[in-house]
Kinemage of the C-alpha trace (Angstrom):
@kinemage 1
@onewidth
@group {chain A} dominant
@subgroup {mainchain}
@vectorlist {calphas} color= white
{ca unk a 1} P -102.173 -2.448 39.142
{ca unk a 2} L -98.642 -2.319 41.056
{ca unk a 3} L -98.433 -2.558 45.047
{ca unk a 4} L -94.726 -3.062 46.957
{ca unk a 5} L -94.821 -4.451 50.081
{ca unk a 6} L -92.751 -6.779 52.782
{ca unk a 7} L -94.342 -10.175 53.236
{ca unk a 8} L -95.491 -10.945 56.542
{ca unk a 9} L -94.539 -14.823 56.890
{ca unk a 10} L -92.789 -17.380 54.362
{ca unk a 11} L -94.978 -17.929 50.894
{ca unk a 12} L -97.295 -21.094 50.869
{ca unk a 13} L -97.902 -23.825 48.328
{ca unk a 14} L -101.219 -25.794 47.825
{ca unk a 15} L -103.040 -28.091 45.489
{ca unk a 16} L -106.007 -26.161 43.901
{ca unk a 17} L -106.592 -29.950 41.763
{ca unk a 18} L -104.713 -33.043 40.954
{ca unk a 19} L -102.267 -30.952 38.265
{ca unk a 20} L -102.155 -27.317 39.434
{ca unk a 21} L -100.529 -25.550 42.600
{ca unk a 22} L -101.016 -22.269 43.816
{ca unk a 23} L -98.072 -20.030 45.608
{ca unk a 24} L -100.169 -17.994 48.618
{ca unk a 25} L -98.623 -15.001 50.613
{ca unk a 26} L -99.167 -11.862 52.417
{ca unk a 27} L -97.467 -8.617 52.113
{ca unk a 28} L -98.271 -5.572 54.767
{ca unk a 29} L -98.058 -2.210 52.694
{ca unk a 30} L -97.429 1.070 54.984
{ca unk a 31} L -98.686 4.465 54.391
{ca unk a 32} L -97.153 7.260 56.459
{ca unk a 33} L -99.010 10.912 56.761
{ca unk a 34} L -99.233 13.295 59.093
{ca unk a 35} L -102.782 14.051 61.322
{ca unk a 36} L -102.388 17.311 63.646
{ca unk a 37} L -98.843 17.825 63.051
{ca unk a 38} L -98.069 14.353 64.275
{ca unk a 39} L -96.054 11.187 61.999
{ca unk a 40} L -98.403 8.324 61.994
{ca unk a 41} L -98.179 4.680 59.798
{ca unk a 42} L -101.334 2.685 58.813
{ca unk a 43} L -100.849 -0.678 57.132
{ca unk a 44} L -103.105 -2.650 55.066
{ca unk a 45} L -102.551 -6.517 54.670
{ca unk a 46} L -103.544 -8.061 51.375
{ca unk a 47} L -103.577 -11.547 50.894
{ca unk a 48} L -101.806 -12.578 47.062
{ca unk a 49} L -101.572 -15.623 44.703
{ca unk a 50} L -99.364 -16.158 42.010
{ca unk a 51} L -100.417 -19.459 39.549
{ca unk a 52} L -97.911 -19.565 37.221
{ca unk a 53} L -95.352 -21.767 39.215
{ca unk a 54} L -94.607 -22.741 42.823
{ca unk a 55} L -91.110 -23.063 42.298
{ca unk a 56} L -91.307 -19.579 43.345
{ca unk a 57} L -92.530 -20.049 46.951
{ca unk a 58} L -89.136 -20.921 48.553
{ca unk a 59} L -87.948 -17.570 47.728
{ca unk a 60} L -90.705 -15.675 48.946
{ca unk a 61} L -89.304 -15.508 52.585
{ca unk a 62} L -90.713 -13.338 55.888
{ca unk a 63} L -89.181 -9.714 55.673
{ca unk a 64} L -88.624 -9.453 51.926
{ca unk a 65} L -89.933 -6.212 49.909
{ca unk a 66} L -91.343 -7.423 47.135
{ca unk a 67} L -93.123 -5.412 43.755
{ca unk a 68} L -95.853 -6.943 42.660
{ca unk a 69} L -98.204 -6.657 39.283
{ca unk a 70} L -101.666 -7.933 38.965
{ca unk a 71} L -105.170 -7.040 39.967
{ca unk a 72} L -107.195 -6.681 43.024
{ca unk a 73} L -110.209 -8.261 43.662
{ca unk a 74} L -112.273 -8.020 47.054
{ca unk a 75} L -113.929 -11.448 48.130
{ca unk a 76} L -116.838 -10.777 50.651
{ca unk a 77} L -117.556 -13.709 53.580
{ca unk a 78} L -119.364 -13.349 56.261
{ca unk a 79} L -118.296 -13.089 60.104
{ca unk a 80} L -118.883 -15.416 62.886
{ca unk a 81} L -121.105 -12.816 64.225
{ca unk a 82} L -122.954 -13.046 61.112
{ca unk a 83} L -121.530 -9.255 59.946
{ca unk a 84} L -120.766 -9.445 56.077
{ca unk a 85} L -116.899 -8.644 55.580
{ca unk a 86} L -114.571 -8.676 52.794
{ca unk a 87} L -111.193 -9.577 52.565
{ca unk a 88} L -108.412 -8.138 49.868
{ca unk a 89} L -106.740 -10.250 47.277
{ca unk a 90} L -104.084 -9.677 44.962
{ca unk a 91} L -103.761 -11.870 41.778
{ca unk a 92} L -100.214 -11.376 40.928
{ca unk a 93} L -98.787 -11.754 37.239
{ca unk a 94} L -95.656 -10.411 37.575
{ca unk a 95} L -93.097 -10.522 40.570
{ca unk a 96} L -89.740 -8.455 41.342
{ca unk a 97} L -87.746 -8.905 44.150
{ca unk a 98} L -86.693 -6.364 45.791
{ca unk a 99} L -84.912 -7.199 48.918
{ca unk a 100} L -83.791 -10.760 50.482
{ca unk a 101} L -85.770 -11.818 53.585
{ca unk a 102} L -84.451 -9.505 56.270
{ca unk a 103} L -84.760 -12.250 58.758
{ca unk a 104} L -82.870 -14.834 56.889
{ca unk a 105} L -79.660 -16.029 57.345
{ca unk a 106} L -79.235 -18.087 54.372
{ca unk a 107} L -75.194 -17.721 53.446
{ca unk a 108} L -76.362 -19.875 50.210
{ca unk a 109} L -78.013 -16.755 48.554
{ca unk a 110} L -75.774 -14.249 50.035
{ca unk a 111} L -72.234 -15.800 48.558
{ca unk a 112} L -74.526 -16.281 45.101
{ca unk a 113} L -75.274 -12.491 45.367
{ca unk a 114} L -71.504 -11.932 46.153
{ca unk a 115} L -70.132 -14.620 43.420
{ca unk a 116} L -72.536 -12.047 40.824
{ca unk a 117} L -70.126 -9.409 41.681
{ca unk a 118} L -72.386 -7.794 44.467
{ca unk a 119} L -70.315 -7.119 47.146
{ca unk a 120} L -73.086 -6.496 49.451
{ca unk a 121} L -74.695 -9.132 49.296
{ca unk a 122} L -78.238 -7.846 48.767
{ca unk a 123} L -79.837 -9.624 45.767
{ca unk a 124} L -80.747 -7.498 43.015
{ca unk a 125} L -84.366 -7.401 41.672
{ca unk a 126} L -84.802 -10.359 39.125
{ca unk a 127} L -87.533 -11.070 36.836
{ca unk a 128} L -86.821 -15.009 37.103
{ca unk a 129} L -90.475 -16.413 37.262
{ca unk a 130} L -92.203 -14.146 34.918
């Protein structure tokens, strides 16, 4: 399965056991239709994990698009109130970035985007941790 989507906050690294970390993040993917004539946007916020390496997580920055491959799985809880819920989770295998953060102002990756040849300064999508 394949989603895109722009992460909602920076990407999260915790210790599952004593040797293995696991990269957490959120990404908000939009859908835009029309109901009576009129534009609307709903989003839907899955929660994802990628387990192959944390070195990843201090790329994975608020505001970036990212496209992600992997498999959903739905992991039911139950409520406060005592109402059964679920919550959606993405187990990511692959990631491509897309976009930088579009709230960061790092000049580090922009002049290594720029020293590439891009004069834009956008980073191009890059298949690094896969």
């Amino acid at each position: 399965m394949e989603i895109t989507g722009r992460l909602v906050a920076d990407a999260t690294v915790r210790a599952v056991n004593a040797d293995k970390n696991v990269t957490g993040f959120r990404v908000a993917i939009n859908r835009n239709y029309k109901s009576q004539g009129e534009q609307k946007q709903e989003t839907a916020y899955v929660e994802c994990t990628y387990w192959r390496t944390d070195a990843i997580a201090s790329y994975l920055t608020k505001g970036m698009v990212v496209h992600l491959q992997g498999f959903m799985t739905a992991e039911p809880w139950v409520s406060r109130d005592g109402e059964p819920m679920a919550s959606l989770k993405f187990r990511t295998d692959d990631i491509t970035m897309l976009t930088k953060s579009a709230s960061s102002s790092n000049k580090k990756d922009q002049s290594k985007a720029t020293e590439k040849g891009n004069k834009t300064g956008v980073l191009k999508p890059s298949k690094q941790f896969n």
